[in-house]
C-alpha positions in Angstrom: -26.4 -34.8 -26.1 -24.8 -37.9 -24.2 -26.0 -38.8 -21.5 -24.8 -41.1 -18.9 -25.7 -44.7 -19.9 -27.3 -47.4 -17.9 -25.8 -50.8 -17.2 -27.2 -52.5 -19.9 -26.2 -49.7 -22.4 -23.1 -50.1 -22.0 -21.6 -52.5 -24.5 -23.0 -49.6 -27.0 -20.8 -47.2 -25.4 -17.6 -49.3 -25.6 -18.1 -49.9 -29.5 -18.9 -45.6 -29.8 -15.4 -45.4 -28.0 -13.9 -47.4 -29.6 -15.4 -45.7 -33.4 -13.9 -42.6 -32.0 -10.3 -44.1 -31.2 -10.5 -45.2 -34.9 -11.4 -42.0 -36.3 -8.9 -40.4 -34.2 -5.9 -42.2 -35.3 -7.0 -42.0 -38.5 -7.1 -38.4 -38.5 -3.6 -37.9 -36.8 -1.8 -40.9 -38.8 -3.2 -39.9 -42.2 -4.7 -43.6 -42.9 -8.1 -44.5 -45.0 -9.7 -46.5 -41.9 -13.3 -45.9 -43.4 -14.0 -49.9 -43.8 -12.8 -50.2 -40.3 -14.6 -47.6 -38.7 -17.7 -49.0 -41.2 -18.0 -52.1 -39.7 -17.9 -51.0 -36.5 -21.0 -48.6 -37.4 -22.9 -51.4 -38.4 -22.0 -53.2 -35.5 -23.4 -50.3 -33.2 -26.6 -50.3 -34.8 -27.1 -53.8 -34.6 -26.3 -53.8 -31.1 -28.7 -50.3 -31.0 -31.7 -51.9 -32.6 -30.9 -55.2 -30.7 -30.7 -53.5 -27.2 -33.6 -51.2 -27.6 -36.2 -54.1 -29.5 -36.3 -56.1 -26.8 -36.2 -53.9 -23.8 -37.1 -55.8 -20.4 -39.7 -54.2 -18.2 -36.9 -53.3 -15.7 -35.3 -52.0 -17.7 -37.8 -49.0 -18.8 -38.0 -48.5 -15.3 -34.1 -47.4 -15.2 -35.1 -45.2 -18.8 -37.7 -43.9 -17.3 -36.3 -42.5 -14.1 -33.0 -41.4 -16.3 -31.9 -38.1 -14.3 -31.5 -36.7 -18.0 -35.0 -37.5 -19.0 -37.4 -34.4 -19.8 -39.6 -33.7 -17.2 -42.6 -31.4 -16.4 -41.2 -27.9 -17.5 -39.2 -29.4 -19.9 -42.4 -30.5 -21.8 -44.0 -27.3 -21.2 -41.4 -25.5 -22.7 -40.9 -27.4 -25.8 -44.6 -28.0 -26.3 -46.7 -24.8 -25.0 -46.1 -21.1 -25.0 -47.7 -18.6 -23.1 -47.4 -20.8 -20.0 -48.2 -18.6 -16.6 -47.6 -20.4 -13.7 -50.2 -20.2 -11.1 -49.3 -21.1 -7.2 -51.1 -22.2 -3.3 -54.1 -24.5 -2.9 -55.8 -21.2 -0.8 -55.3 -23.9 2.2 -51.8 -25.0 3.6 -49.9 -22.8 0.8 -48.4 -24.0 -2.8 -46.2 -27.1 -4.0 -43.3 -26.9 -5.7 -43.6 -30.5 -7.2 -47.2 -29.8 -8.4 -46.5 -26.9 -11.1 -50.0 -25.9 -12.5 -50.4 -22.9 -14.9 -52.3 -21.5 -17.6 -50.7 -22.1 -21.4 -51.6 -22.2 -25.3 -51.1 -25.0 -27.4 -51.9 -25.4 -31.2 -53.9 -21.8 -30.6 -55.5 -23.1 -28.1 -55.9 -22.1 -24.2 -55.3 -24.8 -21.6 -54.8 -25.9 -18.0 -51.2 -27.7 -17.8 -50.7 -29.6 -14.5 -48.0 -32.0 -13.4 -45.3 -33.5 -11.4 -41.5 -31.3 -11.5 -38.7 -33.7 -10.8 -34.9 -32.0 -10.3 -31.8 -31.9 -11.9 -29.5 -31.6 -8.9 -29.6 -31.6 -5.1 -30.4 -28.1 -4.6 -34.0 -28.4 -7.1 -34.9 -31.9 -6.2 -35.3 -30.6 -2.3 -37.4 -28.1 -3.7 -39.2 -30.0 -5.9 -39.5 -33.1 -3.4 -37.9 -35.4 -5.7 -41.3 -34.9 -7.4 -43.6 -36.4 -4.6 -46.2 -34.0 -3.9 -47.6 -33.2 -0.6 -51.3 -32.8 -0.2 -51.3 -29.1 -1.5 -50.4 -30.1 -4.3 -53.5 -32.3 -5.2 -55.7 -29.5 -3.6 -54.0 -26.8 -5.8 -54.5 -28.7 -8.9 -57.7 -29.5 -8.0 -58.3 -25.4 -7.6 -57.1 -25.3 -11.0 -59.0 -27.7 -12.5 -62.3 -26.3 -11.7 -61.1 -23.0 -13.1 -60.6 -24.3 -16.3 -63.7 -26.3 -16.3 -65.7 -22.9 -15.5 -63.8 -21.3 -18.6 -63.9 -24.1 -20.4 -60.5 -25.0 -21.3 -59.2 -28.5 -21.3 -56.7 -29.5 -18.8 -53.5 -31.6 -19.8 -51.9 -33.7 -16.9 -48.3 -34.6 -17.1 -47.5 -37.5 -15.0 -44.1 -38.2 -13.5 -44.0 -39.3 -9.8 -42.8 -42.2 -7.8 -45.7 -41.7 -5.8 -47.1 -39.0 -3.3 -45.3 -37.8 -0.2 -45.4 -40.3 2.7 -43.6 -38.3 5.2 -45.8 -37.1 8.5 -46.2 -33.9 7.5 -48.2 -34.9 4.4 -50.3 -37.6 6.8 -51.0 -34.6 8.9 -52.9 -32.5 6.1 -54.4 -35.3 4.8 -52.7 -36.7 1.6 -54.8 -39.8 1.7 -57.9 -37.7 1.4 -56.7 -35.1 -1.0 -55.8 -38.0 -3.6 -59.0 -39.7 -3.3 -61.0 -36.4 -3.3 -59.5 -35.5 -6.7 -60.0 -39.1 -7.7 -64.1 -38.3 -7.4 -64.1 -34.6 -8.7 -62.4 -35.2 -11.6 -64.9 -38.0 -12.4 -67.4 -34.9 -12.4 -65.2 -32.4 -14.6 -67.5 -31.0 -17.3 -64.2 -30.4 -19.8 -61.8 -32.6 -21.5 -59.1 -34.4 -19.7 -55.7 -35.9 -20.8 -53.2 -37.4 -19.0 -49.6 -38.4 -20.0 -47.6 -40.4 -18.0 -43.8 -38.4 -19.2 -41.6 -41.2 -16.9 -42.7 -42.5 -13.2 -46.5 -43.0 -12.5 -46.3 -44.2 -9.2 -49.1 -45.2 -7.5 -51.9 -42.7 -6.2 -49.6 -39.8 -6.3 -50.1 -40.5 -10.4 -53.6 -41.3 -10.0 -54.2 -38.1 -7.9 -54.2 -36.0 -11.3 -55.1 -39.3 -13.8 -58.6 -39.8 -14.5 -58.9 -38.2 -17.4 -60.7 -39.0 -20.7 -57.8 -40.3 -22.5 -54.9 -41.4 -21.2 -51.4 -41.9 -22.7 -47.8 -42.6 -22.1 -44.4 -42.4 -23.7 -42.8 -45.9 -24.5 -40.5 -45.9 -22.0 -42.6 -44.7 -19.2 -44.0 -46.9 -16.6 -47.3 -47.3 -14.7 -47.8 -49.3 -11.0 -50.1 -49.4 -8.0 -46.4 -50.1 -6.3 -42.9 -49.3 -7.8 -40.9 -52.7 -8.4 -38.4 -52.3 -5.3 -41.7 -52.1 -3.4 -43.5 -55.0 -4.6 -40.0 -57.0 -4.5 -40.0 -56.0 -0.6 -43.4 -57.5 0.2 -43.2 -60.6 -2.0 -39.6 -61.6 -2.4 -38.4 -59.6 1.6 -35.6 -58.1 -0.8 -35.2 -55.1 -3.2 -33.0 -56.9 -5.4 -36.0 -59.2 -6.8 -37.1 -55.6 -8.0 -36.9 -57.0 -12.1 -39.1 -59.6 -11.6 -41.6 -57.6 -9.4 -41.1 -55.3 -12.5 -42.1 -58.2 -15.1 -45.0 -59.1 -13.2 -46.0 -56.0 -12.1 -47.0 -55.5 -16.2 -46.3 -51.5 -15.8 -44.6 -51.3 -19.3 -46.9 -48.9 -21.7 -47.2 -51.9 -24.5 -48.2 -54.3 -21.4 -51.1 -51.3 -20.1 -52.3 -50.2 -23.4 -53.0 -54.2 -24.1 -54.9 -54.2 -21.0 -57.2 -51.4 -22.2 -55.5 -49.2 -19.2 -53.7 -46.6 -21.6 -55.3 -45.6 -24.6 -51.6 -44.9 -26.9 -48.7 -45.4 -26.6 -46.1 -42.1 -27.6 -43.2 -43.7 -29.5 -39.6 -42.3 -27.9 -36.3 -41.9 -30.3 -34.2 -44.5 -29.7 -32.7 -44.9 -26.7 -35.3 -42.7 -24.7 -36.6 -39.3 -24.5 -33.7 -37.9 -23.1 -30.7 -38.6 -26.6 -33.7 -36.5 -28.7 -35.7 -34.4 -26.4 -37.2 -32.1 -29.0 -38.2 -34.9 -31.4 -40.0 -36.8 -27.9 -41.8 -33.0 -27.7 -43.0 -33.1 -30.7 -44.3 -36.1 -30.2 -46.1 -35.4 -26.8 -47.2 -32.7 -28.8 -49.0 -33.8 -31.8 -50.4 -36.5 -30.0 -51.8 -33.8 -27.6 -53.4 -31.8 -30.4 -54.9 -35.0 -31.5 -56.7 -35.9 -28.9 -57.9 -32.2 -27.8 -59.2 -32.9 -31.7 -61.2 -35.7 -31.0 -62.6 -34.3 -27.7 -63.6 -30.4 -28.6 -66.5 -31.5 -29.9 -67.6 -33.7 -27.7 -70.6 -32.9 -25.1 -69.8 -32.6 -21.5 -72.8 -35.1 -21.0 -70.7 -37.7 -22.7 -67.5 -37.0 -21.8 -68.5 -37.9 -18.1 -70.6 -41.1 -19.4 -67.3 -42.4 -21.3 -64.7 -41.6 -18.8 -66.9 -43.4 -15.9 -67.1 -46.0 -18.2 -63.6 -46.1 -18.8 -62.1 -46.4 -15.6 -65.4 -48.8 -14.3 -64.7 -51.3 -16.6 -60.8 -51.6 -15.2 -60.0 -54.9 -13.4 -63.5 -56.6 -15.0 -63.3 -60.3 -15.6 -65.3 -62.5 -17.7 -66.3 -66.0 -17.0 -67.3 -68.5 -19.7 -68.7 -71.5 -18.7 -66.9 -74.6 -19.9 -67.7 -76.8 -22.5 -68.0 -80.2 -22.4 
């Protein structure tokens, strides 16, 4: 798979061109190149390891809203089987960027809920360029104390740049669906986890976050406010948007050193999307983990720990000075 690089990939993609005009006129002009097309190898993975290391925040932003990055489905597919979709919050109707469905993983039976970007014009209408209205929090919601009646743990996949904004999601409420969901899930007598796949944007991410463990994929971000925003308000222009990413601290190593994230899911190199199976697999065996750790759990103390855990976000301590 190639897919189309970002700005700063670039200089990688000129050296890859430029291996493949060696190999090429090698191959018609019958000449040993091999040192040649060697060295330019070694050069590509410098560059590779050099690029990727030291990765700036803005910069995972652009990975993580990469058009060819796995989303939603994509992760359901590679990671679940069984999955039967289940639609309409039994209110307003259903959502199409809320997909929520009943699936097996490991041999086990689960809730999967998320946000479904699209690939093209036509699906991202339909899915709302992944911005769900406010029946898509209610459905989930629905869904959610299904599985808590049966038991089943629920597995959030989180990819949004936020929740709907438009007036038609003001008129049914968004503001109150989000926050009602942020409160009932706080009372969910099951397991919860959430993986932030690419965007988490604000409360459209937080709508179906609270969870008992909380993860996201290295190139993923996490933000009260996407970094154009935040550039808007503080610096009156979009173009500030890398430094509003910087100090935003959104990156998954920044979060998980801020006790916000509990792990971080390594990607292959470059991002999810030049290996998606091997970023499934991934997803995947991190999922089991967890579900692991949690089964045995009692619901008393899951809803102890996961109060705790998203109380104790934002607390400072003081120290009195010494003299």
């Amino acid at each position: 798979m190639n897919p189309t690089p970002l700005e700063f990939e670039k200089p990688i993609l000129d050296l890859q061109a430029q291996l493949e005009d060696l190999l090429k006129k090698s191959a018609d002009q019958s000449v040993d190149m091999s040192a040649e097309a060697d060295a330019i190898r070694g050069k590509i993975a410098e560059l590779k390891e050099t690029t990727y290391r030291n990765l700036t925040a803005w910069q995972r932003v652009q990975i993580a809203r990469h058009p060819a990055r796995p989303y939603m489905l994509d992760y359901v597919g590679k990671c679940f089987s069984e999955f039967l979709e289940v639609h309409g919050d039994r209110h307003t109707g259903d959502d199409h960027a809320m997909p929520a469905g009943f699936a097996t993983i490991g041999g086990r039976k689960v809730l999967v809920i998320g946000h479904q970007k699209g690939r093209d014009t036509k699906e991202n209408l339909k899915r709302n360029f992944g911005c769900a209205h406010p029946e898509g929090y209610r459905k989930a919601l629905r869904l959610m104390r299904l599985a808590e009646k049966f038991q089943l743990p629920i597995i959030s996949l989180i990819d949004t740049p936020g929740a709907y904004p438009g007036v038609q999601a003001e008129e049914r409420n968004i503001a109150e669906a989000i926050a009602f969901n942020l409160r009932e899930m706080m009372t969910l007598k099951t397991p919860i986890i959430a993986i932030v796949i690419g965007e988490g944007g604000s409360g459209g991410a937080l709508g179906i976050g609270v969870a008992d463990r909380v993860l996201m994929l290295e190139n993923a971000y996490y933000s009260v406010i996407s970094p154009e925003g935040c550039a808007a308000i503080l610096w009156k222009h979009r173009q500030h948007a890398p430094e509003a990413a910087e100090a935003l601290k959104l990156t998954a190593t920044d979060l998980a050193r801020l006790g916000i994230v509990d792990e971080v899911i390594p990607e292959p190199v470059g991002g999810a999307h030049y290996q998606p199976d091997a970023a499934a697999a991934s997803v995947k065996d991190a999922i089991l983990r967890h579900l692991a750790a949690l089964q045995s759990a009692k619901s008393s103390n899951l809803l102890r720990d996961r109060y705790q855990k998203f109380r104790q976000f934002g607390v400072v301590e003081e120290t009195a000075a010494t003299a």
